[in-house]
MARDREN-708282 format. One line per 5 residues: number of its first residue (from 1); for each residue x, y, z of C-alpha. Coordinates in steps of 0.25 Angstrom, whole numbers, always signed. Layout:
NUM	X Y Z ~ ...
This chain:
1	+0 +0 +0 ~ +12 +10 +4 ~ +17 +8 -10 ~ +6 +10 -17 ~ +5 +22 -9
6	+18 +27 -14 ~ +15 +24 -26 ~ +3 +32 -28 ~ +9 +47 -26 ~ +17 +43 -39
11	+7 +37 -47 ~ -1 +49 -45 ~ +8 +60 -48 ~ +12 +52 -60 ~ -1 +51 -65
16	-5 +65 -63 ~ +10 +68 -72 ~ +5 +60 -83 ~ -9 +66 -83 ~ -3 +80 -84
21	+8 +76 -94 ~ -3 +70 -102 ~ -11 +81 -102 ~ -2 +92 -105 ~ +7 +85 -117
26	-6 +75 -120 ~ -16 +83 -118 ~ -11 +98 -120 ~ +0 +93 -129 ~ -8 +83 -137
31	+5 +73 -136 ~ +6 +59 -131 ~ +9 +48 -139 ~ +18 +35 -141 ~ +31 +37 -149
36	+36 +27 -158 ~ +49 +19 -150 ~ +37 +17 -140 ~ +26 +12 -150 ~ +36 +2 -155
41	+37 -3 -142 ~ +22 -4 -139 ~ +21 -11 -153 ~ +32 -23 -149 ~ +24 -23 -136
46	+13 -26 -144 ~ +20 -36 -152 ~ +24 -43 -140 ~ +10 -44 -134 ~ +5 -49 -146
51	+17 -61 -146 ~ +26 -55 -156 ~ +40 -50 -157 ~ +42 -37 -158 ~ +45 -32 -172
56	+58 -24 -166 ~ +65 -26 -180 ~ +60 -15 -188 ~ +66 -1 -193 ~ +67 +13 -184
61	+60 +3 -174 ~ +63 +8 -159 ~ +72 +2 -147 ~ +63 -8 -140 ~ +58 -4 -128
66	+55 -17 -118 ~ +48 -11 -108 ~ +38 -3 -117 ~ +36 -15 -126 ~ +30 -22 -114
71	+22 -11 -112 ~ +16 -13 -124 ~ +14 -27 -122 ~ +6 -24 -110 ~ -2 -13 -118
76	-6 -22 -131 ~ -18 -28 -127 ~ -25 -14 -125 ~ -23 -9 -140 ~ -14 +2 -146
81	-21 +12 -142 ~ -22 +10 -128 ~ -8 +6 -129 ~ -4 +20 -134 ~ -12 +28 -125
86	-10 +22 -112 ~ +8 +24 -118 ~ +6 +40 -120 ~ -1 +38 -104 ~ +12 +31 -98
91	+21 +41 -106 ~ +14 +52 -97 ~ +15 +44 -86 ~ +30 +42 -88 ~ +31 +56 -90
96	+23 +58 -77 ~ +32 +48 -71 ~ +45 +55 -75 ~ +42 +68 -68 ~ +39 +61 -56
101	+52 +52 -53 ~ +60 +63 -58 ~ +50 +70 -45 ~ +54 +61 -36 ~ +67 +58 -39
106	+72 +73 -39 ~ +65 +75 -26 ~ +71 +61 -21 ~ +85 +66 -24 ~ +82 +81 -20
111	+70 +87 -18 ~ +57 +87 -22 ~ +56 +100 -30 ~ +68 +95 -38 ~ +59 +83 -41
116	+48 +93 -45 ~ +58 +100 -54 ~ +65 +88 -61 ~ +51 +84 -63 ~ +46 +96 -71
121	+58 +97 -78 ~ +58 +85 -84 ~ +41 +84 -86 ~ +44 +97 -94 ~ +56 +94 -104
126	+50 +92 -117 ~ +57 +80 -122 ~ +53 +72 -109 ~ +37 +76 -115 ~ +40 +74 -128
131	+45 +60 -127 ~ +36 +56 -115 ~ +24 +61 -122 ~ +29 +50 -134 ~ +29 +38 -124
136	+44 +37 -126 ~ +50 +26 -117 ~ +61 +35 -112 ~ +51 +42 -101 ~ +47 +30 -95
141	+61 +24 -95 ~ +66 +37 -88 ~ +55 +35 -78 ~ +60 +22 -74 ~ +74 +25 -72
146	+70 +37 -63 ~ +60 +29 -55 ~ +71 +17 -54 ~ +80 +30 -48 ~ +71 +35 -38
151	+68 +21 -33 ~ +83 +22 -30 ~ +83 +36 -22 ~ +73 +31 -16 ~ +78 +18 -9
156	+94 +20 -15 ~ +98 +5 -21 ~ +83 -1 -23 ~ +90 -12 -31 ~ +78 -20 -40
161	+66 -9 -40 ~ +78 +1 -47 ~ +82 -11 -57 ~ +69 -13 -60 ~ +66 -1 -64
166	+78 +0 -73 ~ +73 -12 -78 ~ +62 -5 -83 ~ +68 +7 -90 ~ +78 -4 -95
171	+65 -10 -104 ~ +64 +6 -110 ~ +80 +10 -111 ~ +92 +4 -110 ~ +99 +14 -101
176	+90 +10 -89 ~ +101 -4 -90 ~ +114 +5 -85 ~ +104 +11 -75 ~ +102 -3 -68
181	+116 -6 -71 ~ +121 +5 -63 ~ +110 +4 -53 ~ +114 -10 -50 ~ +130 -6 -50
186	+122 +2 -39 ~ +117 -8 -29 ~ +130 -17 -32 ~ +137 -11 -19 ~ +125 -13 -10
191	+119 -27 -17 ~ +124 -42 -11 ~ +128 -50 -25 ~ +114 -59 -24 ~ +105 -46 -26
196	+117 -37 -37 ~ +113 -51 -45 ~ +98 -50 -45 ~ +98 -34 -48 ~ +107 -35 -59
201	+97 -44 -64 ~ +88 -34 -60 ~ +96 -25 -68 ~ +99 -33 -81 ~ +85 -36 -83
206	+81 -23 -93 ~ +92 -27 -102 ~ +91 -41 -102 ~ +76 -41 -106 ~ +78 -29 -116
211	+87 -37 -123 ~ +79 -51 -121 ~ +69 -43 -128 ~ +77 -40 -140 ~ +84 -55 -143
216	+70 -60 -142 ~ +63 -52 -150 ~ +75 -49 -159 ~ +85 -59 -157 ~ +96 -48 -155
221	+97 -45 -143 ~ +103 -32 -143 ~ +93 -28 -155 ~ +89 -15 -146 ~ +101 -10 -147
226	+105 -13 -161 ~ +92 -8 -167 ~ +92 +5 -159 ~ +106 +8 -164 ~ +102 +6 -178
231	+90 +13 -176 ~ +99 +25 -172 ~ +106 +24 -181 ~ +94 +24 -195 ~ +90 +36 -188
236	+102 +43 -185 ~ +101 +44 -170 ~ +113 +50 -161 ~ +121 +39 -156 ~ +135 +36 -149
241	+141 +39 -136 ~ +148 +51 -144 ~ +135 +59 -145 ~ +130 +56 -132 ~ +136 +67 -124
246	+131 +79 -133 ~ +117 +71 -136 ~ +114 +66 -123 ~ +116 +80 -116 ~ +108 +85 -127
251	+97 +75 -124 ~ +97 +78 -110 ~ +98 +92 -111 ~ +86 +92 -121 ~ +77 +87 -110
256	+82 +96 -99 ~ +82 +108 -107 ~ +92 +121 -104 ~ +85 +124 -90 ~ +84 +109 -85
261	+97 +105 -89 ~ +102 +118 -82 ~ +95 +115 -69 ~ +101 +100 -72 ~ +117 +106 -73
266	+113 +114 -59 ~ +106 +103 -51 ~ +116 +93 -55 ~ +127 +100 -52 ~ +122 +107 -37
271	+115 +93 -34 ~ +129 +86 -36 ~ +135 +96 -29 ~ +127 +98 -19 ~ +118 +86 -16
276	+127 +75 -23 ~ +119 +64 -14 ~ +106 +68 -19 ~ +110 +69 -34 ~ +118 +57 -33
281	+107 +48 -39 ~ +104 +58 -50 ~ +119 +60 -55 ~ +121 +45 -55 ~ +108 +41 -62
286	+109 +52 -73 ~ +124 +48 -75 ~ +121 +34 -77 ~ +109 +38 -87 ~ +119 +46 -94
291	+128 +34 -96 ~ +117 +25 -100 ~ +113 +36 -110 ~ +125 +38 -115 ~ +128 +21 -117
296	+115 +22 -126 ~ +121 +32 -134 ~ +134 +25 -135 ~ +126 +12 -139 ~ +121 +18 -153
301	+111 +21 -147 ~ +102 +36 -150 ~ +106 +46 -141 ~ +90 +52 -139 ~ +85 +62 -129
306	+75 +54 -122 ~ +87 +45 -119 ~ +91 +57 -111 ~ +78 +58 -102 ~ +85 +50 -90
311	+97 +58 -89 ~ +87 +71 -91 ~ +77 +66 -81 ~ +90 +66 -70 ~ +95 +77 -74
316	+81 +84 -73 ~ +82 +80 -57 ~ +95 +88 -57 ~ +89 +100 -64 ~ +78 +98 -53
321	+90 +99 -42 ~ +94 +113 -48 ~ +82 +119 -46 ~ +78 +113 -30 ~ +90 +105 -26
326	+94 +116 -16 ~ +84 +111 -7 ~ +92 +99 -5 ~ +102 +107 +2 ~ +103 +113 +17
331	+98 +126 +17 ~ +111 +130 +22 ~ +118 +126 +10 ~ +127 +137 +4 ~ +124 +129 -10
336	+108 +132 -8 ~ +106 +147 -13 ~ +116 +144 -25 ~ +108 +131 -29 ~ +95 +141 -27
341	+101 +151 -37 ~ +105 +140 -47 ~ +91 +137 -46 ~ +87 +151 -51 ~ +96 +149 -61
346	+88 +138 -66 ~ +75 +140 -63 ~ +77 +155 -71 ~ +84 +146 -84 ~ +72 +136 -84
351	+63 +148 -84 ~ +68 +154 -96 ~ +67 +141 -104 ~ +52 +138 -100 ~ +49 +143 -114
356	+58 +137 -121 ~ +54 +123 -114 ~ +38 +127 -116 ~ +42 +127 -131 ~ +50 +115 -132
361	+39 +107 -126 ~ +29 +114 -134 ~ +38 +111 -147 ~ +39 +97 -144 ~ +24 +96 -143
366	+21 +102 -155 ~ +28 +107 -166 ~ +42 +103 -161 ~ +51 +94 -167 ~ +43 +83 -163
371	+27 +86 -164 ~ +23 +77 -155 ~ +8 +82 -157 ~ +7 +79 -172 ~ +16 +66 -170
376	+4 +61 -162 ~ -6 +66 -172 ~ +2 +59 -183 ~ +2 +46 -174 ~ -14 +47 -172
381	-15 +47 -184 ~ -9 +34 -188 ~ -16 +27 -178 ~ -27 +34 -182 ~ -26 +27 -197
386	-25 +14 -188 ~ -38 +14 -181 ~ -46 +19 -194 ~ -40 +7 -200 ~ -35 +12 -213
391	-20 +7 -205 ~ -19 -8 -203 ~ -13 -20 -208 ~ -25 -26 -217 ~ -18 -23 -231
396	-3 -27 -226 ~ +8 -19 -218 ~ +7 -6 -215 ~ +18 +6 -221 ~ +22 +19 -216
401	+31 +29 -221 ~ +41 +30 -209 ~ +44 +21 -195 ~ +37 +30 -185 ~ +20 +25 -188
406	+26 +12 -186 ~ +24 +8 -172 ~ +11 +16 -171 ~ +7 +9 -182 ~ +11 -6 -176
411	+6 -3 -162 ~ -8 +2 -166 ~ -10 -9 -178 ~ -5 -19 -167 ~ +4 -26 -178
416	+20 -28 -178 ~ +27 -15 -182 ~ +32 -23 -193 ~ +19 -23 -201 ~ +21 -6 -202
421	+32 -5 -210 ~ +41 +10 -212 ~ +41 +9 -228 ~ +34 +5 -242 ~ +26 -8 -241
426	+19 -14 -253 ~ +6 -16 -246 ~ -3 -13 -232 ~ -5 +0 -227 ~ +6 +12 -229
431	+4 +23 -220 ~ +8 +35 -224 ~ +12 +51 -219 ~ +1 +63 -222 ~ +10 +72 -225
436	+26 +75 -223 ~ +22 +82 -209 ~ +17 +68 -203 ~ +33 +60 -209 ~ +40 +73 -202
441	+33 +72 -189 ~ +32 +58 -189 ~ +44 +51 -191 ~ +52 +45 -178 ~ +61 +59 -176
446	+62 +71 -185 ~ +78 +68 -188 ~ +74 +54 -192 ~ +77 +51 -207 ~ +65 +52 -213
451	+62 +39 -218 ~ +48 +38 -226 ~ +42 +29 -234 ~ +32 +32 -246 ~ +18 +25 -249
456	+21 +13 -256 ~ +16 +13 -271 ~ +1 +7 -273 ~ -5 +11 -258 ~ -17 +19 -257
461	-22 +28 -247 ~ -32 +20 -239 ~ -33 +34 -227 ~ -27 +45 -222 ~ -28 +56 -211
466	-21 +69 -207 ~ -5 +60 -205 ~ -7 +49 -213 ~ -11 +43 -225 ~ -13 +27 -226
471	-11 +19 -239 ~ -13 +5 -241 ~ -14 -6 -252 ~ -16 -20 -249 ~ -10 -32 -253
């Protein structure tokens, strides 16, 4: 009962978070939809619930994902529809859920308005929106490993309830496997033989089932791996150790923006110095994420921004520390009046950037580079075609003109992403773009080479709507 109790406060807060997240970027921003890497994962899921392999093996498909595939698994029998919706409701609960362990770890480590800061400033960062209002895995990943840290502030080596969530974020990403690596390193001091055995067990179990998954339903099992580097490399992706030091402080320090990763560089600094116990979780944590970060990149892997959400999430607490980790000292401290000015300092920095933050976010939920509005339009409109019908796989396979309606496609047809084929077929259904606006906007990313493919010869247009045009000619 005491636990249930406990549980309560945070399952309410969170709830309330993802109501309000929804209404503002669902409601008044009109976005919320599943992204492509997370479609395919649904789809396998779907695959595997019907008793089939995945179709892992085809172009531009995403990195597999083990613990959103079973997800999908879970979520078959209640149909596409329900499968997507309840998704976009678990992407605001993790968005919810983010700003609420960053909260409690802040105020854990220092205080609670740190928390409260470390909280807003992350809630507020327009990539962390943008990309959790897409159902990207990386949200939820982050979540766990910050969850898994605040279980180890609050009862230091917790051993198995740690591992186990790293486990978890070790079915979404691979960095959450030297996270538990290092975690268990950790425990070795404090841990007889017998027990070090079972939890690195424990904390082998994410990359032992990862790659189980991939010999059995590729027979390579390091096929992860390989595809994701050829994938990077068809579409010309940032990779190698090289890069990562300007990228990776680029990445991060297009989530914190100017005035959070100035209030970052103050509270990391003045916390080390002057409160190194209390910020010694934080430092070790984000170092170790740095590593890991950078061992993806020098795997061939892409260097990408949501990569860099862990490290920022860290950093965020620090920024938080910059602001209100004064209180944390006496209040005899001859250190407290210099960290209050320092706070000024920031506080006046993030004030004449509130514009420019309003119009980033503003920009990336509308006419940015990345119109998540008409992206979502574009994508009801294809499923739209699918419950009228005039999409579906009487006549034969179904065609489109580039890899992106792929997955959407599968998931809401429920057949193998193999039947929707990115290129010319000689007969089925060809689904094709509107207009020039609906292949620009639509395509995986807009510096992706833009490879289209026409109608095929001999298909007739069957229907069409304001995004898409659907030919078809039957065998």
């Amino acid at each position: 009962m005491a636990r249930v109790k406990s549980l309560s406060a945070p399952v309410a807060w969170v709830g309330a978070g993802a109501v309000a997240l929804w209404a503002v970027v669902g409601v008044g921003l009109g976005v919320g939809f599943v992204n492509y890497d997370t479609l395919y994962s649904l789809v396998w899921g779907q695959q595997l619930a019907r008793g089939q392999l995945p179709a892992y093996r085809l172009p531009i498909a995403p990195t597999p994902h083990p613990l959103t595939e079973l997800l999908g698994v879970v979520l078959a029998p209640l149909g596409p529809a329900a499968t997507l919706a309840i998704v976009v409701g678990l992407a605001y609960v993790s968005l919810a859920a983010l700003a609420y362990v960053l909260y409690r770890l802040g105020a854990a480590w220092f205080s609670w308005p740190v928390g409260l800061a470390a909280a807003a400033l992350i809630i507020t960062r327009d990539p962390i929106l943008n990309y959790g209002a897409r159902a990207y895995v990386d949200i939820p990943y982050v979540v766990l490993v910050l969850t898994a840290l605040l279980v180890e502030t609050r009862r230091p080596r917790a051993g198995w309830p740690v591992l186990v969530l790293l486990d978890l974020a070790g079915l979404i990403r691979p960095e959450a496997w030297l996270l538990a690596g290092a975690y268990w390193l950790y425990l070795v001091p404090r841990r007889p033989p017998a027990e070090l055995v079972r939890l690195a067990g424990l904390a082998a179990l994410a990359p032992l089932l990862w790659v189980a998954s991939d010999l059995a339903i590729t027979g390579d099992a390091l096929w992860s791996l390989s595809h994701t580097r050829a994938t990077a490399q068809t579409l010309h992706r940032v990779t190698g150790l090289a890069n990562f030091p300007v990228n990776g402080a680029k990445a991060i320090g297009g989530v914190l923006r100017p005035d959070g990763a100035l209030a970052a560089a103050i509270g990391g600094v003045l916390s080390i110095w002057l409160l190194r116990r209390r910020a010694l979780p934080g430092v070790i944590t984000g170092a170790v994420a740095l590593v890991a970060f950078g061992v993806i990149a020098s795997s061939g892997l892409p260097i990408q921004q949501r990569y860099a959400f862990l490290p920022a999430c860290l950093l965020a607490v620090f920024a938080g520390a910059g602001l209100f980790g004064w209180r944390s000292l006496p209040p005899e401290h001859p250190a407290r009046r210099p960290w209050q000015a320092a706070m000024v300092v920031i506080v006046l920095a993030g004030l004449a950037l509130v514009p420019s933050q309003v119009s980033s976010i503003r920009g990336t939920f509308s006419s940015g580079r990345q119109p998540l509005r008409s992206q979502q339009r574009i994508q009801d409109d294809l499923t739209a075609l699918v419950s009228d019908h005039a999409v579906d796989l009487r006549c034969g396979p179904i065609g489109v003109p580039f890899h992106t309606p792929v997955p959407l496609l599968a998931l809401r047809l429920r057949t193998s992403p193999a039947n929707v084929l990115a290129g010319e077929i000689d007969h089925g259904v060809f689904v094709a773009a509107a207009n020039a606006r609906v292949l620009q906007i639509y395509l995986l990313d807009p510096r992706d080479p833009p490879i289209t493919y026409p109608v095929p010869r001999g298909f007739k247009v069957v229907a069409e709507n304001r995004s898409w045009r659907v030919y078809q000619r039957c065998a």
